[in-house]
LOMINU-923375 format. One record per residue (C-alpha): x, z, y. Coordinates in steps of 0.001 Angstrom, whole numbers. Layout:
N
+---------+---------+---------+
:    east :      up :   north :
+---------+---------+---------+
:       X :       Z :       Y :
...
+---------+---------+---------+
END
This chain:
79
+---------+---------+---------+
:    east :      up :   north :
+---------+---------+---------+
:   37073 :   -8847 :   16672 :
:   34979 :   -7731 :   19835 :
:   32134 :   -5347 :   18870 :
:   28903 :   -7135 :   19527 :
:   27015 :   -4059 :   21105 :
:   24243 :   -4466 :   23573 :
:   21565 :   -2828 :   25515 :
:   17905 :   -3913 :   24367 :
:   15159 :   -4373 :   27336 :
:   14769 :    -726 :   26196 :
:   17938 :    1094 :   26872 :
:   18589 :    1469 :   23516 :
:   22045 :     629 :   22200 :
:   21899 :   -3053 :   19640 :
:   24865 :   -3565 :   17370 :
:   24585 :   -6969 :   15817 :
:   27580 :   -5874 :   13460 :
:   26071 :   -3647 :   11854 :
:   22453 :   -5357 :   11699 :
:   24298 :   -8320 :    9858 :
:   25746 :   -5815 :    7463 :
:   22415 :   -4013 :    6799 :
:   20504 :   -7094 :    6253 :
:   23635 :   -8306 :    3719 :
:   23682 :   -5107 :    1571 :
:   19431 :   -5458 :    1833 :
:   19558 :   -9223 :     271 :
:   22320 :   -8331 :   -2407 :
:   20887 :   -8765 :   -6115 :
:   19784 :   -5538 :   -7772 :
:   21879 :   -3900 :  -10501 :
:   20415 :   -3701 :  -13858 :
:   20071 :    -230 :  -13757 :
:   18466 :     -73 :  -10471 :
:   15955 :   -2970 :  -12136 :
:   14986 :   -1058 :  -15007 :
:   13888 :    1974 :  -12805 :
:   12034 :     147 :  -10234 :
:   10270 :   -1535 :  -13748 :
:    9869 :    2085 :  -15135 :
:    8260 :    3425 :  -11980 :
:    5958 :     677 :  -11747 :
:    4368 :     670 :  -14846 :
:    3800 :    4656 :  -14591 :
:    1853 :    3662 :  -11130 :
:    -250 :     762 :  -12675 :
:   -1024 :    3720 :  -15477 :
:   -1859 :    5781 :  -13061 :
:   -4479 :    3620 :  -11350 :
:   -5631 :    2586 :  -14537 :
:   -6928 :    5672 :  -15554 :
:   -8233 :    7205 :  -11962 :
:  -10324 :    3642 :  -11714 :
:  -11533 :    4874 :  -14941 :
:  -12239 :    8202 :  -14047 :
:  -14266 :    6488 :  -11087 :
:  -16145 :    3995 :  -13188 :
:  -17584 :    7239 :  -15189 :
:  -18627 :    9430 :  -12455 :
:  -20560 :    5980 :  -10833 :
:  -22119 :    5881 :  -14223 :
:  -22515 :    9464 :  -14637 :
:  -24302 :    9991 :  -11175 :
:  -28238 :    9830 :  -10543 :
:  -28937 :    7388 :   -8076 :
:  -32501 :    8804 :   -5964 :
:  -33086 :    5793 :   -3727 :
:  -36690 :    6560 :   -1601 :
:  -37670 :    4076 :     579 :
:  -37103 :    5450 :    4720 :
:  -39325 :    3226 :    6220 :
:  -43160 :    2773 :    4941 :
:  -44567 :    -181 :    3386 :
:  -46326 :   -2181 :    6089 :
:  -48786 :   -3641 :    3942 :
:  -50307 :    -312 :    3137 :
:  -50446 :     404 :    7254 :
:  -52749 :   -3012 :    7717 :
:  -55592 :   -2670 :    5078 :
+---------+---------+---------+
END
């Protein structure tokens, strides 16, 4: 079989071989045990964000708001 190896516009050595592999082993189904972790990991993430947006959501609450107007009130300025 003749090794499908080229040069890219760049210089840079393409094997199509090997990119056909790659993308096979990328597209095979996922072992069950492989499932189960990627399940595990995500559900510790989504706690994770659950409580920091809670954490956030109390400090918004918590925090004084002192809004003062910047410009003054024109109506005063023409009477």
């Amino acid at each position: 079989m003749p090794k499908r190896a080229v040069r890219s516009a760049k210089g840079e050595t393409v094997d199509f071989d090997l990119l056909k592999i790659k993308s096979q082993i990328a597209s095979a189904p996922k072992t069950t045990s492989v499932q189960a972790r990627e399940d595990f990991i995500d559900q510790k993430f989504k706690r994770r964000l659950k409580k920091l947006k809670r954490e956030v959501a109390k400090k918004v609450q918590t925090a004084e708001i002192n809004v003062e107007p910047t410009m003054p009130d024109t109506e005063e300025e023409n009477t």
